[in-house]
Structure formats: C-alpha cells, structure tokens
C-alpha positions, 0 to 999 in steps of 0.5 A: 820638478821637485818632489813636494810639486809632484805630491801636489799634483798627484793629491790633486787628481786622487781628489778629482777621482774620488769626486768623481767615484762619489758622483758615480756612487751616489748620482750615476754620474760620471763627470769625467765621461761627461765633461770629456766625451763619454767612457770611450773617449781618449781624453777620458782615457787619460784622465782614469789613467792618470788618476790610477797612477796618482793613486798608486804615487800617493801609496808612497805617503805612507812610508814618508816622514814629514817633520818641522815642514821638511820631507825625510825618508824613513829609510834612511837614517841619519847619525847623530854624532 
C-alpha cells in the first residue's frame, strides 16, 4: 500500500477516536464500547488499540513536507545543480 493510503486510514481512525473521546467527554458515552460489546470485549480491544497506534503514525505528520500535492521528507534534500 502506498504511503498516501496509510495516511488515510490512520486520519480515519484518529477522527473516530476522537469522536468517540468527545462522547465520553461530554455525554459519558463511549460508542465504541457500545456498538461492540463493552470495554472488555476483543473487538473494543482492537478498535483502542488501533486508534493509538493511528494516533502515534499521525505524530510522523509533523516532520513531513507536502508541496505541489506531492509527499517530500524534510530529511532529505535534494541538490539542486
């Protein structure tokens, strides 16, 4: 998979969490715990696994460079001869 598809799906699950982080926040309302069987079920397991480990993949965001539509690593550099 490209790299752009994995950005995606990682934003994707950071935005369901923090949905779901707003619920609890405002409503004491977790509906990943509720859609999936409570806070000890597996697939609840899974889904907060896989948000954290969206969330830590996002923290990658800030030490990328996107210009003219295109991903560039500030790490490297290119020579401009």
């Amino acid at each position: 998979m490209r790299s752009r598809t994995w950005d995606y799906i990682a934003l994707t699950l950071v935005i369901i969490g923090a949905v779901n982080w707003g619920l609890i926040g405002l409503f004491r309302f977790d509906l990943v715990a509720t859609v999936f069987g409570g806070m000890e079920a597996i697939v609840s397991r899974i889904i907060y696994t896989l948000v954290a480990l969206a969330g830590l993949y996002c923290l990658s965001f800030f030490g990328r460079d996107y210009r003219d539509g295109m991903r560039n690593d500030t790490r490297r550099e290119t020579i401009n001869t």
